[in-house]
N, C-alpha and C positions, 0 to 999 in steps of 0.2 A: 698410446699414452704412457704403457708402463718402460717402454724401450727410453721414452724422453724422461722420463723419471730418472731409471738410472743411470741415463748418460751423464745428467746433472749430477747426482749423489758421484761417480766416479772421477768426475771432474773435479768435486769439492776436494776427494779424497785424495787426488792427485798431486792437489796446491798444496797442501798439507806436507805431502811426506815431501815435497821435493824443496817443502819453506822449514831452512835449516832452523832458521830462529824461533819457530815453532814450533819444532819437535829441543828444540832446547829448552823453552820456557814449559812445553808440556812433559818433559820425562826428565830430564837432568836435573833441573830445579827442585821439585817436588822430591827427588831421588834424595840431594844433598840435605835439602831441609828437613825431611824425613831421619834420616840414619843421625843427622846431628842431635836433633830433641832426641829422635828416640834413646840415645845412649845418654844423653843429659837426665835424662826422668827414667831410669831404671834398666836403662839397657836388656842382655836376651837373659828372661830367666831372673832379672831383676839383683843379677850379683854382681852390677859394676858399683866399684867403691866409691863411694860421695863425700865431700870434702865436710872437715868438721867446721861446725859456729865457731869462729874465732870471738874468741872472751876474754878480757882483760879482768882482772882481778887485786884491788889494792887492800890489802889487810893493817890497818889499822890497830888492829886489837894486839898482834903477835901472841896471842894467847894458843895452850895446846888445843883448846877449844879450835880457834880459827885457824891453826896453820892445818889442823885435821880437816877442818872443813873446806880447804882448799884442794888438800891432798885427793879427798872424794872427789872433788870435781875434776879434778886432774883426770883422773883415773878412769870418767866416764866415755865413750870413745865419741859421742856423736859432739864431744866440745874441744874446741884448742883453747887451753889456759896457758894465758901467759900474763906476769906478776906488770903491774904497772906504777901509776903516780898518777892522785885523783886529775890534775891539770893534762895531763900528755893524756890518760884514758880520756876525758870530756874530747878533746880536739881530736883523736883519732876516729872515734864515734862518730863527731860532726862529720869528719873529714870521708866516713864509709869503710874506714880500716878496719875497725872492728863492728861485730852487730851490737856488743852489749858489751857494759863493766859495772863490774859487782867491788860498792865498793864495802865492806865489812867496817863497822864502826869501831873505835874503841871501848874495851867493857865489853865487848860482845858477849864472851862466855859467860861472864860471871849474871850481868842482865837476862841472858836467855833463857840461863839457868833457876832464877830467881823467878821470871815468867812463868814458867813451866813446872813451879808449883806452889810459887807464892801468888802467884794472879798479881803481879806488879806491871810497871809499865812492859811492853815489848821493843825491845832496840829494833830500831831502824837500819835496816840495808839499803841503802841507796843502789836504784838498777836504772846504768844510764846505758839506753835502749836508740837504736837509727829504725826512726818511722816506718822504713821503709819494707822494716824484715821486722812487723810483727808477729807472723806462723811462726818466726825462730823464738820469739821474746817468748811463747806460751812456750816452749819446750823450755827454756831456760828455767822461767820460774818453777817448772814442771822438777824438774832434777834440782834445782836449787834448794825447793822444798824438801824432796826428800833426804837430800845431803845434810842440810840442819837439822833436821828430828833426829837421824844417826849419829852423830855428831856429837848434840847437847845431848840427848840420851844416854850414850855412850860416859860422856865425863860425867853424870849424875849419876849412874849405876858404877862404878869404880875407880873416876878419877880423884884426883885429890883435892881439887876445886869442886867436885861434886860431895864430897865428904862434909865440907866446911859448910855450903848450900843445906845440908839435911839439917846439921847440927842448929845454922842460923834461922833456918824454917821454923824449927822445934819452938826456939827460944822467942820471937816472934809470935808464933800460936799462942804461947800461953798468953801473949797482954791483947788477943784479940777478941772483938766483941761477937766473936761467933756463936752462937747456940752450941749450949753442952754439948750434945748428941753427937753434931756436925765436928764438934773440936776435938769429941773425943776418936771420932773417926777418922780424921785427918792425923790426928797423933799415930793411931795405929801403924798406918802407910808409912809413915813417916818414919817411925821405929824401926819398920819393919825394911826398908831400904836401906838405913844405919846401920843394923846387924848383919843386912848383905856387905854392905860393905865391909863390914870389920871382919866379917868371914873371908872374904875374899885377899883382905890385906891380910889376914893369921895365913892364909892357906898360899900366898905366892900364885894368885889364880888371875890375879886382872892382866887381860890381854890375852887369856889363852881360850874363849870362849864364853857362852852362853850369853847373859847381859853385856857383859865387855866389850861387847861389839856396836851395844845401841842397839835402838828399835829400829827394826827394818822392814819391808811390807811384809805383809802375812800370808803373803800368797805368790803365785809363778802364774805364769801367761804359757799358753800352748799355741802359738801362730800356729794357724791354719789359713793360706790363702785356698778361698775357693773361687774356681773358674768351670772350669767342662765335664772335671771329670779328675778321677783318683791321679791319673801320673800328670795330669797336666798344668804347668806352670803359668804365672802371669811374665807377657815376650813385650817391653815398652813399647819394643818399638813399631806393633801391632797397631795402639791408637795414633802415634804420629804420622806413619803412614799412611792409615785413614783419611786424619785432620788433614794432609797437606797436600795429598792426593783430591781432597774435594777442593778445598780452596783451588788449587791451579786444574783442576778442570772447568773450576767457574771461571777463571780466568780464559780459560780458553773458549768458552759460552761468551764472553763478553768480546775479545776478538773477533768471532763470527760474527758477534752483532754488530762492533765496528766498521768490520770490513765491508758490511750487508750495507750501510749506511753509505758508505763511501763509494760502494756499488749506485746506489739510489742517487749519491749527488752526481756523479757525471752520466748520468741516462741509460746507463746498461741495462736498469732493471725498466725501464719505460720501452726500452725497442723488447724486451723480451716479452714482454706484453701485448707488443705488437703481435708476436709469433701466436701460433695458435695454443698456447700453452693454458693453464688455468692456475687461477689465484693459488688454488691448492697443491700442482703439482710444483707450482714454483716456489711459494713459503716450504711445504711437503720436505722437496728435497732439500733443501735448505739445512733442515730439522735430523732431517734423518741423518745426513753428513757430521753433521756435527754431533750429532749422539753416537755416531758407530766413531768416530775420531774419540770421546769422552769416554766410552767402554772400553776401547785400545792403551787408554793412558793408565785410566784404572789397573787394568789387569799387568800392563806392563809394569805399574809401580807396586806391586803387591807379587807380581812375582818374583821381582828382583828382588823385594824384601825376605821372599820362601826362599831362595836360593844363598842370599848371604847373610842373613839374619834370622833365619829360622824362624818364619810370622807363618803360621798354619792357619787354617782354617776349623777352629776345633770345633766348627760348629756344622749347619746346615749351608752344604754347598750350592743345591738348591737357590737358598736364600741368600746365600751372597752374592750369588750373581742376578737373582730379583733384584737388589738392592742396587749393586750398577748400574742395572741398564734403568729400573726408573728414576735414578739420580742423573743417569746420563739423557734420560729423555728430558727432566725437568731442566736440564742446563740448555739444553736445545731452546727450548721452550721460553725460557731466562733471555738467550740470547736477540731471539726476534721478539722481543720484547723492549731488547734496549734498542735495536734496529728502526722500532715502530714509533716509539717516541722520542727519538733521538734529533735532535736541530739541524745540529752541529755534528761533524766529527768532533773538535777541538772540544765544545761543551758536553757532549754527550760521554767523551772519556773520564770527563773531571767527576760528575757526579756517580756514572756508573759504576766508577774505581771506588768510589765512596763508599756506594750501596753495597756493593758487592764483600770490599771487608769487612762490615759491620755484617754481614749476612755470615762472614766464616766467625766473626769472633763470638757472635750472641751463641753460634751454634755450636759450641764447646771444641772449635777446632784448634785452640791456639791453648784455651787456659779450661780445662774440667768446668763442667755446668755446676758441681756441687761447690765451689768458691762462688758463686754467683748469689747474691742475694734471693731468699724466699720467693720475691715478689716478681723477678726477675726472672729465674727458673720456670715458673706457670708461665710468664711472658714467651720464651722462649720456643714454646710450643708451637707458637703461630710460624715458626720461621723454619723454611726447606734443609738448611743445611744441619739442624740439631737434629733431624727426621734421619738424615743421610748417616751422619756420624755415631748413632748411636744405632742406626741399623748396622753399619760396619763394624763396631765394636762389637756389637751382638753375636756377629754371626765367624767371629777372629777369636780373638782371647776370652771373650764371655763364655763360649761354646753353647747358643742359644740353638734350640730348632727351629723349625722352617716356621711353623707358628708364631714365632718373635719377629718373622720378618715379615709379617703382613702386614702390621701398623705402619711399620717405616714403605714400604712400597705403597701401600695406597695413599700417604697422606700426601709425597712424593708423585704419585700418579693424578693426584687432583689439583697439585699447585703447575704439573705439568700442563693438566686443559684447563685452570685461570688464568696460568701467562699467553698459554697459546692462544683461549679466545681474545685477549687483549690485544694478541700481536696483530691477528686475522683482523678483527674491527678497525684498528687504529693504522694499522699501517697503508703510507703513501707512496705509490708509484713515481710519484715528483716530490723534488724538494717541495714546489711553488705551493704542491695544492694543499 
């Protein structure tokens, strides 16, 4: 029985290497798709340079207020400003030319300034934003913000529209119906920014430092990415490899199930039943073939990524190859599954194509689970390929131990004998029966 076992398993293995289009759709494909995202989303080591937000910017006000407050934007790297007109910025926006346009109102400085300590209205910045690049709009407002507070800060501690602002403030407080206490407190600040200034104009000092510059945040960032360990880097193209590597081995689970199908319609799996073989050894090898073919593509698309992308293993070797072969036993498993309830070849490809990419996309092989809605994320659980993907991320760039890979392999290992006992119960030696 075991000799007929793996005459079949050698035979499967056979068709395989010598069916070109097969080993293209399983190693070259996934190869390309891999090295392209992966250099898109971060490339090796994460120091491939990313294009900046194109931004239109129409200033209105021409104030020193606003031509500075463009100039910071200018200056920031992760934006391309360039100067517009509110009509051409609207239609370029629609049109996808640019993500956003900031248009600056007239009055800007002087209103901001008046805001910012009279408590008067706040000017309006018009931000015309394309739906479709909202992550860019929160970074937009994000620098946006901070560029105006340095800015109108700036002119109200030294410049000369900030000067006039203190003096109008002062003159203002006094016909206001504020509480003594409060008025006379507010006078103090008030004075007491007038005399900065007038110091600053006696001494020839605005622009050479300290307030001159505006408020800026009050703090610095120490990035530290952590992954595996002290020298080791985050390598992009470690999860697209992953992600594209399992998508086209389920592709090739689904295949085998086609093919297994198309076997059943013209009677080859009906006379082999004739043979003395059993239900087992025949689904058996089936399974097996196509799991050692799924652990071949794996490792071939993960090494080709160690050799010219520099995608390690930073983690438990061990477990990452737990992780293939029970993602490659569950695509086995996946595929006489589609075998078993499958009608048609013709309809059986239409839905299982279906399932199948909804099964790489829920499972964060295309777009990270953490964009994914709350509700969505928990959802996501139930599903084999977010098990697989995040075992491989685990045990690559994460630098997980082998204890991190035992939730992704058993849960992998159980949706392997769900499909399988499905495929054993349901599957039909004949179209008819």
């Amino acid at each position: 029985m075991m000799i007929q076992f793996l005459a079949l398993v050698r035979k499967d293995l056979k068709l395989f290497f010598t069916d070109r289009r097969a080993l293209l759709a399983g190693l070259v494909v996934p190869i390309i798709c891999g090295s392209f995202f992966g250099y898109l989303f971060g490339g090796n080591k994460g120091d491939t340079e990313t294009g900046k937000v194109p931004v239109l910017v129409i200033d209105q006000d021409e104030s020193d207020v606003s031509r500075e407050l463009v100039a910071q934007l200018a200056s920031n790297s992760s934006l391309g400003i360039n100067p517009s007109t509110p009509a051409a910025a609207r239609e370029a926006v629609r049109k996808g030319k640019a993500t956003a346009a900031i248009i600056i109102p007239k009055n800007f400085g002087v209103e901001a300034g008046r805001a910012l300590f009279a408590g008067d209205a706040k000017p309006a910045i018009d931000l015309l934003y394309d739906p479709s690049h909202a992550l860019e709009l929160d970074m937009v407002k994000g620098i946006l913000n901070g560029a105006v507070m340095q800015t109108v800060s700036k002119e109200i501690f030294g410049g000369k529209n900030g000067r006039e602002l203190v003096t109008e403030s002062l003159a203002r407080l006094e016909k206001s119906d504020l509480p003594s206490e409060d008025r006379t407190a507010l006078r103090d600040l008030l004075n007491g920014v007038k005399n900065w200034n007038e110091q600053q104009e006696r001494d020839g000092a605005a622009g050479d430092g300290g307030f001159s510059i505006g408020l800026t945040m009050p703090y610095a960032t120490q990035d530290q990415a952590i992954t595996s360990g002290q020298n080791s880097e985050y390598n992009g193209y470690a999860h697209s490899f992953g992600g594209f590597g399992v998508q086209f081995v389920l592709f090739m689970g689904l295949d085998a199930g086609i093919t297994l199908l198309m076997l059943r319609q013209n009677g080859l799996w009906q006379r082999l039943r004739a043979a003395p073989l059993s239900r087992t050894v025949l689904l058996g090898s089936r399974a097996v073939s196509a799991a050692l073919i799924a652990i071949f593509i794996l490792l071939v698309i993960f090494g080709f990524a160690r050799v010219v992308f520099g995608v390690r293993i930073q983690g438990s070797i061990a477990g990452f190859l737990g992780v293939c072969a029970a993602f490659s036993l569950m695509t086995a498993a996946f595929g006489l599954m589609v075998a078993a309830f499958g009608e048609t070849v013709e309809a059986t490809r239409g839905y299982s194509i279906l399932a199948t990419l909804i099964l790489v996309m829920l499972g964060g092989a295309w777009v990270p689970t953490f964009l994914f809605p709350v509700w969505l994320q928990k959802l996501t659980v139930i599903n084999p390929t977010r098990w697989a993907v995040d075992g491989l991320d685990g045990m690559t760039w994460r630098g997980l131990g082998f204890s991190a890979a035992l939730g992704p392999i058993a849960a992998l290992l159980v949706f392997t004998l769900l499909f399988g006992a499905l495929a054993v119960m349901r599957f039909r030696w004949r179209i008819e029966d």
